[in-house]
TIKOLLO-912006 format. One record per atom (N, C-alpha, C): residue number from 1; residue in one letter; x negated, y, z negated. Coordinates in nm, 3 decimals, padded with zeros to 5 digits. Layout:
BEGIN
KESE    k  r       xx       yy       zz
KESE  NUM  a        X        Y        Z
...
! end
This chain:
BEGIN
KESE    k  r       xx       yy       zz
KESE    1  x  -01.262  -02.360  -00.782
KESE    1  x  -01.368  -02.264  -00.808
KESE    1  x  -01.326  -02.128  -00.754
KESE    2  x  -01.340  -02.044  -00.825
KESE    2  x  -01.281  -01.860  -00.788
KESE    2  x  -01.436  -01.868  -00.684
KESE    3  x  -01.316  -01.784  -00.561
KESE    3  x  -01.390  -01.714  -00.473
KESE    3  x  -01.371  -01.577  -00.482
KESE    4  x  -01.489  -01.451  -00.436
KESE    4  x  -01.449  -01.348  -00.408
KESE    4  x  -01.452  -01.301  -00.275
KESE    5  x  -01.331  -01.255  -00.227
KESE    5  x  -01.311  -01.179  -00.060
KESE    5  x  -01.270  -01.071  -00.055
KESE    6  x  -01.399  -01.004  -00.031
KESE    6  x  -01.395  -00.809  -00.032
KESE    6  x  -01.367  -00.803  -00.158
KESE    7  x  -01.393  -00.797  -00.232
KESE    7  x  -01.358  -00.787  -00.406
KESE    7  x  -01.241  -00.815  -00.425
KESE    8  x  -01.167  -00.893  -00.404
KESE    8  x  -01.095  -01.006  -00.486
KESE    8  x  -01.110  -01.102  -00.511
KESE    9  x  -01.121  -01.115  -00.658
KESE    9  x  -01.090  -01.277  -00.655
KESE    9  x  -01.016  -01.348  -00.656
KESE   10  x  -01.003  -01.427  -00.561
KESE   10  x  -00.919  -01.530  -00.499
KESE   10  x  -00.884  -01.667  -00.601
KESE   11  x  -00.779  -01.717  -00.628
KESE   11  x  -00.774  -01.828  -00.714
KESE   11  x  -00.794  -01.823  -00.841
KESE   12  x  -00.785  -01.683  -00.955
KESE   12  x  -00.826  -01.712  -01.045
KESE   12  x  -00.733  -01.604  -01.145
KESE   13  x  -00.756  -01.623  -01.289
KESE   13  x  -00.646  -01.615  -01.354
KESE   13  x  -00.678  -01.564  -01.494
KESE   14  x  -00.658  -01.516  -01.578
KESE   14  x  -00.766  -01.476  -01.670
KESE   14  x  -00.677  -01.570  -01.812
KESE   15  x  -00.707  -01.682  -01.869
KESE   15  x  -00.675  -01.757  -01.990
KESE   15  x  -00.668  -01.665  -02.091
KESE   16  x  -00.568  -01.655  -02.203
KESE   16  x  -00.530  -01.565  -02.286
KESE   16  x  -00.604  -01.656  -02.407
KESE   17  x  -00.701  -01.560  -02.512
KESE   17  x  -00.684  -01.638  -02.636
KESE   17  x  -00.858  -01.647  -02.628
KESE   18  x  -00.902  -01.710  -02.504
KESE   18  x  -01.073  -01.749  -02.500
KESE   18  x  -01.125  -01.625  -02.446
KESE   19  x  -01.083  -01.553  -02.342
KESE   19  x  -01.159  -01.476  -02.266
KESE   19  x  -01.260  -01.539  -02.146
KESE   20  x  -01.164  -01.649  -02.125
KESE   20  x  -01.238  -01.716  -01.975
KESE   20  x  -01.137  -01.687  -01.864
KESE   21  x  -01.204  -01.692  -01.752
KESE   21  x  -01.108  -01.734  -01.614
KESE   21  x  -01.084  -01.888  -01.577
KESE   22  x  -00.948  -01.867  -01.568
KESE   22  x  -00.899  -02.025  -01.546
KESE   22  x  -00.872  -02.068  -01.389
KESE   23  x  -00.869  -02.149  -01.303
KESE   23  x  -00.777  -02.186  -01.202
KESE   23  x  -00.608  -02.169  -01.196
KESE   24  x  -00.566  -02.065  -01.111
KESE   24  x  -00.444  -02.074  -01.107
KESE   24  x  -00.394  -02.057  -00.922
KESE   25  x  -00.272  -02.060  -00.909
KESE   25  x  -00.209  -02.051  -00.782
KESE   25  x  -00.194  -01.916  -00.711
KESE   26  x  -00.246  -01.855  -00.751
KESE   26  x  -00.212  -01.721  -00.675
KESE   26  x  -00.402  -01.614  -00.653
KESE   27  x  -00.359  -01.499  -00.593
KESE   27  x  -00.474  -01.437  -00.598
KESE   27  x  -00.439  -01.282  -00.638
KESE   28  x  -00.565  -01.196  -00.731
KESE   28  x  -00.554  -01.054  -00.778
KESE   28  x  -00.669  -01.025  -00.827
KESE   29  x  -00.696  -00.906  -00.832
KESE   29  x  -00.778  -00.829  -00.854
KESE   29  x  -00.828  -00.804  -00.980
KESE   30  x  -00.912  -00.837  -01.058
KESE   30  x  -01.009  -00.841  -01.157
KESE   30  x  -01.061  -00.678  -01.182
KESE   31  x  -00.972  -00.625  -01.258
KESE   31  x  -01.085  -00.514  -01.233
KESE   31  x  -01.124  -00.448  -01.410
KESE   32  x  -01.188  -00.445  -01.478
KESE   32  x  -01.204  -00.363  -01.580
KESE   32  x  -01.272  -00.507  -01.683
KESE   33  x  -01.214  -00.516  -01.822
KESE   33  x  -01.270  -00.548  -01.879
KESE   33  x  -01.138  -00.759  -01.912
KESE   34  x  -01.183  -00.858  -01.843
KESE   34  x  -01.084  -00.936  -01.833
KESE   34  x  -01.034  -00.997  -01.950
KESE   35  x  -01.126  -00.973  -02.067
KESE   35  x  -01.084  -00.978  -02.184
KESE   35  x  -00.942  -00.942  -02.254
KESE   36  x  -00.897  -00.773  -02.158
KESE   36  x  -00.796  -00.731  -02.204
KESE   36  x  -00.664  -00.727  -02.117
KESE   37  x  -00.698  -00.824  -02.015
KESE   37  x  -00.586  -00.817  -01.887
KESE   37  x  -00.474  -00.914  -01.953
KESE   38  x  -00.360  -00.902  -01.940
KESE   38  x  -00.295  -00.948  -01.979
KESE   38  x  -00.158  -01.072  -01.820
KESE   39  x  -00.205  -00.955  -01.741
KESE   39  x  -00.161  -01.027  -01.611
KESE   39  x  -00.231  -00.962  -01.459
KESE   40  x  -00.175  -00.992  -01.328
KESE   40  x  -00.255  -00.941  -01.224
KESE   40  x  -00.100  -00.877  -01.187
KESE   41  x  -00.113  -00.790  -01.118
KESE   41  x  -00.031  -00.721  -01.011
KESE   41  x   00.003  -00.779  -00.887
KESE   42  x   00.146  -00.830  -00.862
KESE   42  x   00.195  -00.932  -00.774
KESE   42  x   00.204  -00.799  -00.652
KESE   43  x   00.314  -00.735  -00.697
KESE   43  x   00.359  -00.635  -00.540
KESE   43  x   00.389  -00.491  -00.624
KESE   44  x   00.375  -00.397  -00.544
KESE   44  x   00.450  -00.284  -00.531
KESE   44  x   00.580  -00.269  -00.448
KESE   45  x   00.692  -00.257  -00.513
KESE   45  x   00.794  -00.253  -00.466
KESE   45  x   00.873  -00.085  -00.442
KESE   46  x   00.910  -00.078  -00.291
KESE   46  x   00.957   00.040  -00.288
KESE   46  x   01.150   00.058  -00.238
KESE   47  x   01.203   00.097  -00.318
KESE   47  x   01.328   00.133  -00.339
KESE   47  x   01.381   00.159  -00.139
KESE   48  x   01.510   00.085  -00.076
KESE   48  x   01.531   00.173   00.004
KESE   48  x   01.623   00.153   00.054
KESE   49  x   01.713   00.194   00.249
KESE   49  x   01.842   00.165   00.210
KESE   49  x   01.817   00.031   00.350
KESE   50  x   01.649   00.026   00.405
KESE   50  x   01.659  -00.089   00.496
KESE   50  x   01.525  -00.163   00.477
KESE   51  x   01.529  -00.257   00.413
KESE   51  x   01.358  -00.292   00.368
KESE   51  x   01.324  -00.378   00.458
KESE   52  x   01.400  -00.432   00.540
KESE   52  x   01.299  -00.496   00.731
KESE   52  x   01.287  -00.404   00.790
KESE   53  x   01.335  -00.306   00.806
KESE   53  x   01.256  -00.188   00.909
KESE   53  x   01.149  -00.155   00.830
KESE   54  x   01.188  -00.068   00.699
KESE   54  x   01.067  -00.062   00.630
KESE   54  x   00.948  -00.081   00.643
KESE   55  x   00.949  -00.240   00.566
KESE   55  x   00.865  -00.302   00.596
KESE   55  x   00.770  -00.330   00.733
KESE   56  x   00.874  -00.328   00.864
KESE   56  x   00.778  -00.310   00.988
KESE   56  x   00.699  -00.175   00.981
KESE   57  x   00.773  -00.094   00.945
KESE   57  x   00.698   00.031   00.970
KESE   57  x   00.550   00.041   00.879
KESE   58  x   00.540  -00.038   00.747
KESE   58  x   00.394  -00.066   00.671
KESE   58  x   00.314  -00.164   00.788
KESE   59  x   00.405  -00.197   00.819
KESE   59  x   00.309  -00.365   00.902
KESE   59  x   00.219  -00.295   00.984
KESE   60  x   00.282  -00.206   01.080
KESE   60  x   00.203  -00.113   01.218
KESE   60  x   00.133  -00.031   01.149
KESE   61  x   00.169   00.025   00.990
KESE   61  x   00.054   00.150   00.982
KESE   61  x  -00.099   00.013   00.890
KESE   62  x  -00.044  -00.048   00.796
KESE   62  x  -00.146  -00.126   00.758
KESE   62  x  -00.174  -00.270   00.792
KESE   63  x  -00.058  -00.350   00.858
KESE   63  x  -00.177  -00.463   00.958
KESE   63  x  -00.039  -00.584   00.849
KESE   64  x  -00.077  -00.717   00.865
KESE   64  x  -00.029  -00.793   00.804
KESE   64  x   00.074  -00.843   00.827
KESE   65  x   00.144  -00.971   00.779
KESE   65  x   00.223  -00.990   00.785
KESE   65  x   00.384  -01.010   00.701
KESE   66  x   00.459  -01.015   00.802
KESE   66  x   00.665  -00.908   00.682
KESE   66  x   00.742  -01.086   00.701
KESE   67  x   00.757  -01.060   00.582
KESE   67  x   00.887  -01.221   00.566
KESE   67  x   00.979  -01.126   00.518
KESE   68  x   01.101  -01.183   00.535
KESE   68  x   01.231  -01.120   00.506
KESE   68  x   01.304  -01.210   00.457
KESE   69  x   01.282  -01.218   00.308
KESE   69  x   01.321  -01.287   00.215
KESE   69  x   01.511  -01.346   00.248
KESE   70  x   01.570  -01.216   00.255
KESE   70  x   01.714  -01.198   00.261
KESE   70  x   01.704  -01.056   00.296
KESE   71  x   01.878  -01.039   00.307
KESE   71  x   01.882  -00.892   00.352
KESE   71  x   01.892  -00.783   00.251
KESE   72  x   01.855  -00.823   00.132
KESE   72  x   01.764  -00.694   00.038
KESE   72  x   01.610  -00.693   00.008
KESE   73  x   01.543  -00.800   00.044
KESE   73  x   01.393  -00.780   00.050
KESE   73  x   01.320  -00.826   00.153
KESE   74  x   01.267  -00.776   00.156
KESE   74  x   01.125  -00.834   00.267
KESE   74  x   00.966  -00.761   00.195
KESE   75  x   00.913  -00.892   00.191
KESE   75  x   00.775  -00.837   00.187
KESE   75  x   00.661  -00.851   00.322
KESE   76  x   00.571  -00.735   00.264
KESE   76  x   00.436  -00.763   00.374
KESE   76  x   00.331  -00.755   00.281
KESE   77  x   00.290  -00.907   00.364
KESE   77  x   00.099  -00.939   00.227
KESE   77  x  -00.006  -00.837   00.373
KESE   78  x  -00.028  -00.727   00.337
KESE   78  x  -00.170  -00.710   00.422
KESE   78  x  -00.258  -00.801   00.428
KESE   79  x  -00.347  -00.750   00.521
KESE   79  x  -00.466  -00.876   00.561
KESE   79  x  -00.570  -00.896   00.432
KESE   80  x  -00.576  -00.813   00.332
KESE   80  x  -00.687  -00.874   00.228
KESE   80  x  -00.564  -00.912   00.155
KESE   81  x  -00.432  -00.948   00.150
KESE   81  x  -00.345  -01.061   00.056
KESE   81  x  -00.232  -00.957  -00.039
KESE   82  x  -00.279  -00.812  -00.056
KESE   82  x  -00.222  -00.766  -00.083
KESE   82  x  -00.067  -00.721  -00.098
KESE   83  x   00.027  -00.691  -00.183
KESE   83  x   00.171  -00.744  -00.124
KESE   83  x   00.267  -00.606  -00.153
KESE   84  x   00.346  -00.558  -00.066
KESE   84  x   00.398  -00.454  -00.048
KESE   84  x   00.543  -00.488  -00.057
KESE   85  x   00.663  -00.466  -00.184
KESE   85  x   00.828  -00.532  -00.110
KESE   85  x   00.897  -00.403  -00.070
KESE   86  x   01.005  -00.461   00.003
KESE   86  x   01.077  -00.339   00.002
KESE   86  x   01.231  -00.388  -00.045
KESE   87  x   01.267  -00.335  -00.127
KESE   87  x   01.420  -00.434  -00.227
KESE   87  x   01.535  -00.308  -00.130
KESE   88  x   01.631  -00.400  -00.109
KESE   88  x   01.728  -00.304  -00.103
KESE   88  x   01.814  -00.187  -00.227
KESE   89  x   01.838  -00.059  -00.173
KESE   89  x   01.893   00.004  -00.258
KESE   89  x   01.988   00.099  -00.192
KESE   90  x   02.122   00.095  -00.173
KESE   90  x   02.175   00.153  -00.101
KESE   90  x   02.190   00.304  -00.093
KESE   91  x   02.221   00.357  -00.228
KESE   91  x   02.226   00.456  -00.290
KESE   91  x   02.076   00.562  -00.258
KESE   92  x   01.971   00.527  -00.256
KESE   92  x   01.819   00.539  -00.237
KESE   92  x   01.794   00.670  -00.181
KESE   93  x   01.781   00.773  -00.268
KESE   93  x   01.765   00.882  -00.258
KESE   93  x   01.579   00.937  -00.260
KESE   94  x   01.530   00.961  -00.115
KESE   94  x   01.349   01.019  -00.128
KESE   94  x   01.381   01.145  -00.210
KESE   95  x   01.223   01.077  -00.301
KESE   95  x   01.162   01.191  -00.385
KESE   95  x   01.198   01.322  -00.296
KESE   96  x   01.186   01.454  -00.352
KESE   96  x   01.154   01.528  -00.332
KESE   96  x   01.030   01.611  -00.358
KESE   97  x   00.945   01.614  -00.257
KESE   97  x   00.796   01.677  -00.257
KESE   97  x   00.787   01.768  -00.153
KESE   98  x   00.663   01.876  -00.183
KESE   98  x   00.675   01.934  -00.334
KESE   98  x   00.728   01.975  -00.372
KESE   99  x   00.810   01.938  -00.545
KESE   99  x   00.909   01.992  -00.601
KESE   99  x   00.854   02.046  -00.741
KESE  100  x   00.859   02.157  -00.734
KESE  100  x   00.791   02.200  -00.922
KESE  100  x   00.865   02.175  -01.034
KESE  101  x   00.986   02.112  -00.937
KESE  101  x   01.109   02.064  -01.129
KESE  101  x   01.079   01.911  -01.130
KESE  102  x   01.015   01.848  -01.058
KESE  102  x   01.034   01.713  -01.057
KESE  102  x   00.879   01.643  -01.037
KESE  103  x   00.890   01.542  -00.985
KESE  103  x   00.770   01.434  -00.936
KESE  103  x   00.797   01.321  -00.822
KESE  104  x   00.734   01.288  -00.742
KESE  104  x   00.709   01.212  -00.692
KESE  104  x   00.713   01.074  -00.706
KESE  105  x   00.641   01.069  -00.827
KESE  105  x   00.674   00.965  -00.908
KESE  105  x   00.574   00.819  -00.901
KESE  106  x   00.554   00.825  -00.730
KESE  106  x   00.439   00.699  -00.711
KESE  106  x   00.448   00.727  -00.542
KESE  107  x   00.379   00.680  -00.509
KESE  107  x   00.302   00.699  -00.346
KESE  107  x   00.202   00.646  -00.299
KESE  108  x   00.137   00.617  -00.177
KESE  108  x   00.008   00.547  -00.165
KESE  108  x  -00.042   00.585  -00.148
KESE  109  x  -00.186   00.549  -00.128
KESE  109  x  -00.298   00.668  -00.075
KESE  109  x  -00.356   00.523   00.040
KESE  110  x  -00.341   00.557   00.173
KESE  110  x  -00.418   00.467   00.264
KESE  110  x  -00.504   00.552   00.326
KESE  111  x  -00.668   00.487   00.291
KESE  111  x  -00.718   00.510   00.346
KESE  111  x  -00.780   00.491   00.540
KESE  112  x  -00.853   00.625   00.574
KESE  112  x  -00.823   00.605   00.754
KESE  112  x  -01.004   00.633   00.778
KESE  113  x  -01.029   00.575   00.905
KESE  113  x  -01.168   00.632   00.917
KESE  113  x  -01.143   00.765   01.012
KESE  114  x  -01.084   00.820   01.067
KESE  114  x  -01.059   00.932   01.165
KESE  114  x  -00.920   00.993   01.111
KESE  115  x  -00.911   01.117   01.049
KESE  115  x  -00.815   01.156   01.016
KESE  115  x  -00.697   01.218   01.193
KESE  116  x  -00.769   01.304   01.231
KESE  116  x  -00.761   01.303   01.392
KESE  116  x  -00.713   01.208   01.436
KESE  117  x  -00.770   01.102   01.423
KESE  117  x  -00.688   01.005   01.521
KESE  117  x  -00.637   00.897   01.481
KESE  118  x  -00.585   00.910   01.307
KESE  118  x  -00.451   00.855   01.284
KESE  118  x  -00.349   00.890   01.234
KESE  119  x  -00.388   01.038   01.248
KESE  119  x  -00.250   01.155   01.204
KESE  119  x  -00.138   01.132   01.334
KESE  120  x  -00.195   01.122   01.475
KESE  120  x  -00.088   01.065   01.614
KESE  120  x  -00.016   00.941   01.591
KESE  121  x  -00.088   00.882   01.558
KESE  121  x  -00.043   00.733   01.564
KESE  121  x   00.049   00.717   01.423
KESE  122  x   00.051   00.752   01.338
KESE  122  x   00.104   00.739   01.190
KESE  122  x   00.264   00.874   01.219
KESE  123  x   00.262   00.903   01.295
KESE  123  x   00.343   00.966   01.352
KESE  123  x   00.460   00.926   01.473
KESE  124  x   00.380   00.881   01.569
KESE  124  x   00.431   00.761   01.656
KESE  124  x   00.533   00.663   01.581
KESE  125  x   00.472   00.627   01.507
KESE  125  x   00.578   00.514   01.393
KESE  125  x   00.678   00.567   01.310
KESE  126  x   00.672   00.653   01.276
KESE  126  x   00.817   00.745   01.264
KESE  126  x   00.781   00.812   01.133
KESE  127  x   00.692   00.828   01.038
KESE  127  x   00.606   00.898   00.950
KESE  127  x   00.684   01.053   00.978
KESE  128  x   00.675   01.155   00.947
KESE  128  x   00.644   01.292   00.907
KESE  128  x   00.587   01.333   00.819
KESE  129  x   00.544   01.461   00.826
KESE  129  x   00.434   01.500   00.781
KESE  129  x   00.463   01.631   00.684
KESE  130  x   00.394   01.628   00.573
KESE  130  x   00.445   01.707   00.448
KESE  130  x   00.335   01.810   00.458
KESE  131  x   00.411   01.922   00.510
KESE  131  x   00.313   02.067   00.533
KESE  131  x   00.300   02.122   00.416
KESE  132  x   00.394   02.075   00.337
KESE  132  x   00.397   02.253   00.213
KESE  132  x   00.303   02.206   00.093
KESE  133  x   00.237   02.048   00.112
KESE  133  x   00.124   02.004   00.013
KESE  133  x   00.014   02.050   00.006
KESE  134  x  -00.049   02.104  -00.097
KESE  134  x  -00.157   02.245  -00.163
KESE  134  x  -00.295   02.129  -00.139
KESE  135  x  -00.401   02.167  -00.102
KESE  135  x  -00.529   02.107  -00.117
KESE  135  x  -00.531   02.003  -00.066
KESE  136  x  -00.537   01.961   00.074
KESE  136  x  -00.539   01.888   00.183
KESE  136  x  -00.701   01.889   00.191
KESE  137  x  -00.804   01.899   00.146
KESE  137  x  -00.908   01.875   00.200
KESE  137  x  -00.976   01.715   00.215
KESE  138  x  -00.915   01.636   00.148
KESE  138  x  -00.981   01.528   00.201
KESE  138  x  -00.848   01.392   00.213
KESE  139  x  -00.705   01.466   00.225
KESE  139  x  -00.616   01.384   00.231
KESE  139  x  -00.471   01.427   00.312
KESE  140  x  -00.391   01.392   00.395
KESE  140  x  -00.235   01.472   00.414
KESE  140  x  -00.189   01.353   00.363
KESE  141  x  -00.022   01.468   00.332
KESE  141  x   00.055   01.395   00.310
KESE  141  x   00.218   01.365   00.396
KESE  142  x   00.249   01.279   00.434
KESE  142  x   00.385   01.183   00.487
KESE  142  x   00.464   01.145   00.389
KESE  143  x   00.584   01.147   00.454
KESE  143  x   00.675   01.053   00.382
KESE  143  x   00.728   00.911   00.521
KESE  144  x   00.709   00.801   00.503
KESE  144  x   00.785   00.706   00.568
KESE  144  x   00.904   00.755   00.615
KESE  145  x   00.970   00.661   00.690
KESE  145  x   01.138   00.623   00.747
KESE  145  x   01.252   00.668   00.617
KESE  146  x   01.180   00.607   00.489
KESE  146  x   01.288   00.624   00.430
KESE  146  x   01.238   00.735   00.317
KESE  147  x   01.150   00.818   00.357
KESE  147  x   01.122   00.947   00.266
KESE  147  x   01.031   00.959   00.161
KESE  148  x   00.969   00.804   00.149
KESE  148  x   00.877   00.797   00.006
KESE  148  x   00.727   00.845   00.044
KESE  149  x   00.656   00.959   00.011
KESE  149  x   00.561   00.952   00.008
KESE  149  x   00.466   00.898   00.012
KESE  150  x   00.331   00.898   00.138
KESE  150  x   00.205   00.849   00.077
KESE  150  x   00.100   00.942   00.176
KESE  151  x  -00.011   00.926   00.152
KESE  151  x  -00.117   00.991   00.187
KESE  151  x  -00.220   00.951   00.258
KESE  152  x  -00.247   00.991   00.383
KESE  152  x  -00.395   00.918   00.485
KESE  152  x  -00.494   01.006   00.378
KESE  153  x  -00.617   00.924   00.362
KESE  153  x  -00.733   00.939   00.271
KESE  153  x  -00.816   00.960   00.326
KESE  154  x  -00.944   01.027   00.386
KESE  154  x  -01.077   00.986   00.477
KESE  154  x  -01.141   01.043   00.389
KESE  155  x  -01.289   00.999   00.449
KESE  155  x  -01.431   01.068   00.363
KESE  155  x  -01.450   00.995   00.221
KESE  156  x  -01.379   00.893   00.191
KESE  156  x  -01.382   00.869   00.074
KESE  156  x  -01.497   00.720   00.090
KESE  157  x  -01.544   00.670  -00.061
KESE  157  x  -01.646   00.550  -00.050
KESE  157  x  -01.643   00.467   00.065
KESE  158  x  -01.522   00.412   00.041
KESE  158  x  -01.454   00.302   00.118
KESE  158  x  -01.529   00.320   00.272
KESE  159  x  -01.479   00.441   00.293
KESE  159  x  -01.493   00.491   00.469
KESE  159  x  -01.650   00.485   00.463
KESE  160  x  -01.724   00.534   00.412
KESE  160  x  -01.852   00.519   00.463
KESE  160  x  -01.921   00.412   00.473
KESE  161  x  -01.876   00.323   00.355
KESE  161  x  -01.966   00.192   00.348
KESE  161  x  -01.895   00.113   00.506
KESE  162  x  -01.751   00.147   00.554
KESE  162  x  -01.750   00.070   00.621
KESE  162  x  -01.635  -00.004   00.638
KESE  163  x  -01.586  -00.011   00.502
KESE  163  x  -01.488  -00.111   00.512
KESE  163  x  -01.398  -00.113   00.539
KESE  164  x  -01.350   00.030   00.581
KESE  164  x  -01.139   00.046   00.623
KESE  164  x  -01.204   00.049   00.765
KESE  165  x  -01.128  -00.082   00.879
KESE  165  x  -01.217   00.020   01.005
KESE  165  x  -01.104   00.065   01.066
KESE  166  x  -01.137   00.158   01.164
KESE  166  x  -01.018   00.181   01.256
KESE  166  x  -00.920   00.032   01.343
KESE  167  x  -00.823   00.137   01.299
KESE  167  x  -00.728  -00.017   01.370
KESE  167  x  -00.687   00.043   01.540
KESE  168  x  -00.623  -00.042   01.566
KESE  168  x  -00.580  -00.046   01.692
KESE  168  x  -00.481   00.090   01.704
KESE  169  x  -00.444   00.122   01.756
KESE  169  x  -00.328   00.230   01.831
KESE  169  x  -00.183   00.182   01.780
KESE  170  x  -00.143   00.289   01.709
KESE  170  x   00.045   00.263   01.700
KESE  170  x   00.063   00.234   01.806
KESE  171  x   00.043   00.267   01.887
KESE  171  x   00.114   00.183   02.113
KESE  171  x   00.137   00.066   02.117
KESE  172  x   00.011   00.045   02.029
KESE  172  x  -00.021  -00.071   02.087
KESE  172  x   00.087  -00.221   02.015
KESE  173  x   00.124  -00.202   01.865
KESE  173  x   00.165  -00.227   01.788
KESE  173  x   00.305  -00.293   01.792
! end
């Protein structure tokens, strides 16, 4: 029987052909019209030249736990199941942002309940911080260890209802 936890549903699978949900082995996110889903989203995978450090460095900013497949991947499932890889790429050149000849290309947006007081700590972990990004009012932007962009979020739904809470201290980590 599909469960939902924090809006996922857990255990379930969308059957091609009827437009029912079936029982299957894994868990993803349902979102739009399931009629037209064709599959769920396993991981986001990010290009780099060390994906166990990497990867620790997601673990301390978003929580969860890093298997290290071999020494070109390791993933981390965050605590709602979610799955982050990091593949090796030796060559692995960071975007350049902001660049007006180019793009970025893909990045995250994690949301924080205290921008203040997880701009220190997201820093602590070896993050830097992308000054020359235009319209910061309800987001900055970082690049990780290995240069890929993403963005602390506050003020947004999420934060008010509650549900991102503050985590513990990079120190502590």
């Amino acid at each position: 029987m599909p469960r939902v936890l924090a809006g996922i549903v857990v255990g379930t699978a969308f059957a091609p052909g009827n437009g029912s949900i079936a029982t299957a082995g894994f868990s993803g996110r349902r979102i739009g019209n399931p009629k037209f889903m064709i599959g769920n989203l396993r991981s986001v995978v990010l290009d780099c030249k060390h994906p166990a450090e990497l990867a620790r460095f997601y673990r301390k900013l978003l929580g969860g736990t890093v298997e290290d497949e071999d020494a070109g991947w390791s993933v981390l499932t965050d605590p709602q199941g979610l799955r982050l890889a990091f593949q090796l790429a030796p060559d692995h050149e960071p975007p350049k942002f902001p660049d007006t000849r180019g793009s970025q290309q893909i990045h995250l947006d994690i949301t924080v309940g205290d921008i203040e007081l997880a701009e220190p700590d997201v820093l602590r972990l070896g993050a830097t911080r992308v000054k020359e990004a235009v319209g910061e009012d309800r987001f900055r932007v970082y690049r990780d260890p290995a240069g890929h962009t993403f963005c602390l979020v506050w003020g947004t739904e999420a934060n008010t209802r509650g549900i991102v809470p503050d985590g513990p201290s990079a120190q502590s980590l």
